[in-house]
N, C-alpha and C positions, 0 to 999 in steps of 0.2 A: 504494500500500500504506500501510497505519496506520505512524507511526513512531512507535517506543516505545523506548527501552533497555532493556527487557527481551524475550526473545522471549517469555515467557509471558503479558506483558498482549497482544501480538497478538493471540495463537492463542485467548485471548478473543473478542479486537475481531474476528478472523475468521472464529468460531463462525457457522454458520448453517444455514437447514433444507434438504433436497436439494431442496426445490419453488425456493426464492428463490435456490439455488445454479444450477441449470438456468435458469431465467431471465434470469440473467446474458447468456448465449449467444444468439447473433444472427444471424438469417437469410444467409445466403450465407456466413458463418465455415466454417473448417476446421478441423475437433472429433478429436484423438485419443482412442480408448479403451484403457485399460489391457489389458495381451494376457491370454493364456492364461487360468488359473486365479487371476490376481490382478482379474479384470475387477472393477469397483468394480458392483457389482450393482444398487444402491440407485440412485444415477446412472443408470445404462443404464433403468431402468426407468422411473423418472420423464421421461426423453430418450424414451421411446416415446412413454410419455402423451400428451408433448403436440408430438411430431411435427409434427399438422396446424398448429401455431403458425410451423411454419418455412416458409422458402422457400431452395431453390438449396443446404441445407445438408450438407457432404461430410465423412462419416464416414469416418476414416482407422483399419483395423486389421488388427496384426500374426496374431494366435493368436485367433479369438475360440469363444467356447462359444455365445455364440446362446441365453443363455437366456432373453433377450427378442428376440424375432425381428424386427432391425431389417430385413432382407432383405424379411420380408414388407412390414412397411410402405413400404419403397424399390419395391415389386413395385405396392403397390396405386396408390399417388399416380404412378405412373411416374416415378419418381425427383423427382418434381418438386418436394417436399416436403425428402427429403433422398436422397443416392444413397451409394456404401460402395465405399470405392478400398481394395482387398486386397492386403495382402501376401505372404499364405499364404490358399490359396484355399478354405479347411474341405476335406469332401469335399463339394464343387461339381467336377461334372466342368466340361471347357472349354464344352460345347454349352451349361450351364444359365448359363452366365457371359454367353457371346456372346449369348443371350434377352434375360436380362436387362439387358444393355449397362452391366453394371458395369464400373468403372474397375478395372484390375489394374495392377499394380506389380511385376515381374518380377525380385527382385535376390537375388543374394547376403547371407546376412545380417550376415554383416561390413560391409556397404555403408550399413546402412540406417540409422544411427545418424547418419553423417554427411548423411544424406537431408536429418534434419532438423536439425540443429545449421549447416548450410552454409546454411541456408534456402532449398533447394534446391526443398525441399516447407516453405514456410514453415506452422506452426500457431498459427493464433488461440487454442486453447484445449484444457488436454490435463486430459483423467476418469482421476484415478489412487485405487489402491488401498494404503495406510501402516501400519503400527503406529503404536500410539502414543508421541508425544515424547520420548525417555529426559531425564534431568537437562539437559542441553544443549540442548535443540530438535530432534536427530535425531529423525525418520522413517524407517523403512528400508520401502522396497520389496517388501520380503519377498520371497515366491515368484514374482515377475515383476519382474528386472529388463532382462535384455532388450534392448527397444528404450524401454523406457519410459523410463529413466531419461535418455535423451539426446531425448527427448520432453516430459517437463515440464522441463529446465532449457534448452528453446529455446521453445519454448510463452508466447506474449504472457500467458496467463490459465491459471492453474492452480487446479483445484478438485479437494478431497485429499480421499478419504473415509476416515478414521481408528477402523480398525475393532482393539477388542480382540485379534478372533481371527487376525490377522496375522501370522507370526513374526518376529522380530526376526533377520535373516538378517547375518551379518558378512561383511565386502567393499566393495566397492564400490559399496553398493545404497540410500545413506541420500539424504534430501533433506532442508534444515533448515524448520522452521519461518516461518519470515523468505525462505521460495524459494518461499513459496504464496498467493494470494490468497485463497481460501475453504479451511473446513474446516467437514467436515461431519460431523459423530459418529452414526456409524451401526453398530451392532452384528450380524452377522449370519453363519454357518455358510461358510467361503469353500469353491468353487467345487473339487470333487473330483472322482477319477476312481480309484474300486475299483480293488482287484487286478484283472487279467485271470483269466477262469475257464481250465481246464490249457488250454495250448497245443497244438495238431494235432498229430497225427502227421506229416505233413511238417513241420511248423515242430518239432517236437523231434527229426526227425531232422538238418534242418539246424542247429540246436543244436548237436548230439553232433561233425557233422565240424565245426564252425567252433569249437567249443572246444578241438580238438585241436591247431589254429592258433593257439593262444594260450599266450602261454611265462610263465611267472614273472615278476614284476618288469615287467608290462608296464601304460602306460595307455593307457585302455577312453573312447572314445565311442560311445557306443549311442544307436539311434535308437528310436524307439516305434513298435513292432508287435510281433507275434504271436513271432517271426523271432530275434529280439530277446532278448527276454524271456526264450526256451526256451534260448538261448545262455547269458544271464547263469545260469539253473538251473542250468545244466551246468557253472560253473566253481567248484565245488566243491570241489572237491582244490587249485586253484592257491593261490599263494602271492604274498605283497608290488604287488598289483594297485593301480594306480593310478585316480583317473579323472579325465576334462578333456573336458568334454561340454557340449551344449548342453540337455540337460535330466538332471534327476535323479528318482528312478522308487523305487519301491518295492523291484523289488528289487534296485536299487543299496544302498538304505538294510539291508537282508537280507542282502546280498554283507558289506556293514563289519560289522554288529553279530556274524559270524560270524570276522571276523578275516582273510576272503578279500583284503578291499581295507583297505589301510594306509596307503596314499601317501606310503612312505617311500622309495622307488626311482623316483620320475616325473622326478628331473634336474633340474624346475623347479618350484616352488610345492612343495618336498617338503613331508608333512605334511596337504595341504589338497586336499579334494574341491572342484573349479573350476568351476561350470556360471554358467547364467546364468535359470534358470528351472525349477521343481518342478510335476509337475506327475503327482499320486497323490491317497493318501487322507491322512483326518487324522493318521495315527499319522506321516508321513510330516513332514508341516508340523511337526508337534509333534517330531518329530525334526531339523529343525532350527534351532530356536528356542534363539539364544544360543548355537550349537555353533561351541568354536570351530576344530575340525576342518574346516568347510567356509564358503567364499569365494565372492561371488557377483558376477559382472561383467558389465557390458555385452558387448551380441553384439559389438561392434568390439574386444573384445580373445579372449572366449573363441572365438570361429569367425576372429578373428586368422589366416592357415595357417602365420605364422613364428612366430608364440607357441604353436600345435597343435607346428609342427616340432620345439621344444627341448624336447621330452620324450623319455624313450627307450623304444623300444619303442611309440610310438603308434601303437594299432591303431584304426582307424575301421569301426565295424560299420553299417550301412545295410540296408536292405528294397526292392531294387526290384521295379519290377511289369512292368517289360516291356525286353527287351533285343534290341537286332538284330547282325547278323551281323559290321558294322563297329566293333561297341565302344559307339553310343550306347545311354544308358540312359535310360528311365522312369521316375520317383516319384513316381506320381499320387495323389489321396491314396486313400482308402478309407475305413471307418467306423472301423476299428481304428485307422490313425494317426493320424487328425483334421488331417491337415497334406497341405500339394501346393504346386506352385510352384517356383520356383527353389530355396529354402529354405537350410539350412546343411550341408546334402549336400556341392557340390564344395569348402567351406572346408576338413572335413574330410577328403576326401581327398587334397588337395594339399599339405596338414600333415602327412597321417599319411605319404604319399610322401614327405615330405622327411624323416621322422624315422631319426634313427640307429636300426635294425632294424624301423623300423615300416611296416607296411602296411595297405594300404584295402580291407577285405574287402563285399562288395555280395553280399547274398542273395537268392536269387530263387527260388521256385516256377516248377517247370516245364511249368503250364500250370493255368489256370483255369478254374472255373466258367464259362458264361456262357447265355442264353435259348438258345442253340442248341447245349451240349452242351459240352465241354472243349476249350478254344481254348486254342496253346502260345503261352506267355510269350516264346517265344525267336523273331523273326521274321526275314526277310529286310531288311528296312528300313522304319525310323520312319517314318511320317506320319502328317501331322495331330493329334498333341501335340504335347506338351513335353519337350523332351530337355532333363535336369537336370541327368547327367555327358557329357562331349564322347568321342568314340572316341580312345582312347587315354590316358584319366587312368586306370583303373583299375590293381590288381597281379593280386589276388587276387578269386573270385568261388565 
């Protein structure tokens, strides 16, 4: 790295364009990409381009949007080129995985931070997505910190793309200037996901009883789906809600600005909405920018299940897809919750089990769509997936 006494002559001497930043990067390297909706875009794209330049090269990611479709090119070179070791498997069912002989990563996401900081999963070279430098050199992460952030500060090679429309998120989400080798100043719309249009009739009726289950003064982990969503609608009337969740949603931001969620009764962190990753529209980002009502931390403290556990009243909401007669559950992904895999599913339940009055509520549809007519969700015994809670963690359902 340049050594300067000041970090702003750096971040000069570190300026450079996303072609000669990708360049950097080298054949049979291990590349993380920033997750969810903070994917650094300008990067990933240029990383397409020039694909054919690689050999043996292994793209490492947690949440990704796929809005260059690294997948396909991993599909067409037969990995040969570069291949994508997943953490959360998009909605890729398991058969289009096993095709593709993609590399999967099956963990809890508590786990996965120290994946890479133990160098357990050492990374050559980690694509993140910053605000830009406040008076001091901080970067903050904004809407993905995640696993990122325990990502670029174990990461040999960090290349930072330093985009205006970022929010400046408070918490635990910053990286300094002086903790980067390139930066790349690229301006451009980040990575969103509209409201959902109204939610089902089955999904608002499970709404209505599963808000009934929900008391005053309790905090809320909600997952992303249909399921979900028509629940948060429904808690309209409550009072002094907290939340300490792995993502934050639209209409979580709808629940506060109505006075429903206050986070003055959560026992721990009172005051502050805790997640570790946003993942909505712009009013949303724009809603957290400089707020200092809300804290953003890495998955190894927010899916934490004894930092879940010291809240009171934590209730864990989830969406599964398939459940059998012994208690194992399904949560595969689908198109609505972009997510599948082990995930931060049983963090949360084992947290919200151990909370003083809290419990782990798992939604389910009782029976599905499918090419041969309505097939039930509720089976005699799992096979051939992935069972994401074991028989017996659950309370409530």
């Amino acid at each position: 790295m340049p050594n300067s006494d000041y970090w702003a002559d750096t971040y000069i001497e570190k300026k450079t364009s996303p072609l000669k930043a990708i360049e950097k990067i080298r054949s049979g390297q291990r590349v993380f990409i920033g997750s969810g909706c903070g994917e650094p875009q300008i990067l990933v794209q240029i990383l397409t381009e020039r694909a054919n330049h690689f050999s043996g090269l292994e793209i490492v990611r947690l949440l990704g949007r796929e809005t260059v479709s690294l997948t396909a090119i991993a599909d067409k070179t037969r990995d040969t080129s570069l291949n994508i070791r997943s953490i959360y498997l998009g909605s890729t069912r398991s058969e289009s995985i096993a095709r593709q002989q993609r590399f999967v990563t099956p963990m809890n996401m508590s786990d996965v931070p120290a994946l890479f900081t133990t160098r357990k999963l050492p990374l050559n070279v980690a694509l993140i997505q910053v605000s830009p430098p406040d008076d001091f050199g901080w970067m903050s992460l904004g809407i993905s910190v995640d696993v990122t952030l325990a990502a670029a500060r174990s990461a040999e090679f960090v290349i930072a793309q330093v985009n205006p429309k970022m929010p400046r998120v408070m918490g635990q989400s910053f990286i300094h200037v002086n903790d980067v080798n390139l930066i790349v100043e690229h301006e451009e719309e980040l990575l969103s996901v509209p409201p959902s249009k109204e939610p089902s009739e089955p999904a608002q009726r499970i709404g209505h009883h599963i808000a009934k289950l929900i008391e005053d003064g309790s905090t809320l982990q909600i997952g992303l789906d249909a399921a979900s969503q028509a629940t948060l609608q429904g808690l309209s009337d409550k009072n002094d809600l907290g939340v300490h969740s792995q993502f934050l949603t639209d209409d979580i931001m709808s629940l506060y600005a109505r006075g429903n969620i206050n986070n003055r009764k959560k026992g721990f962190n009172d005051g502050k909405m805790v997640a570790s990753m946003a993942i909505g529209s712009a009013d949303l980002y724009e809603f957290l920018n400089d707020n200092p009502a809300i804290d953003f931390h890495p998955s190894d403290y927010v899916n934490d299940p004894f930092i879940i556990s010291r809240h009171n009243r934590m209730v864990s909401m989830n969406v599964a897809r398939t459940m059998d007669l012994t208690g194992q559950v399904v949560a595969e992904a689908a198109a609505s919750t972009r997510f599948a895999g082990v995930s931060g599913i049983p963090d949360f339940v084992r947290g919200a089990r151990r909370s003083n009055g809290g419990r782990s509520i798992l939604m389910l549809f009782s029976a599905s769509e499918t090419e041969n007519g309505l097939e039930s969700n509720i089976v005699p015994h799992i096979v051939d997936t992935i069972v994401v809670v074991p028989r017996g963690m659950f309370t409530t359902w």
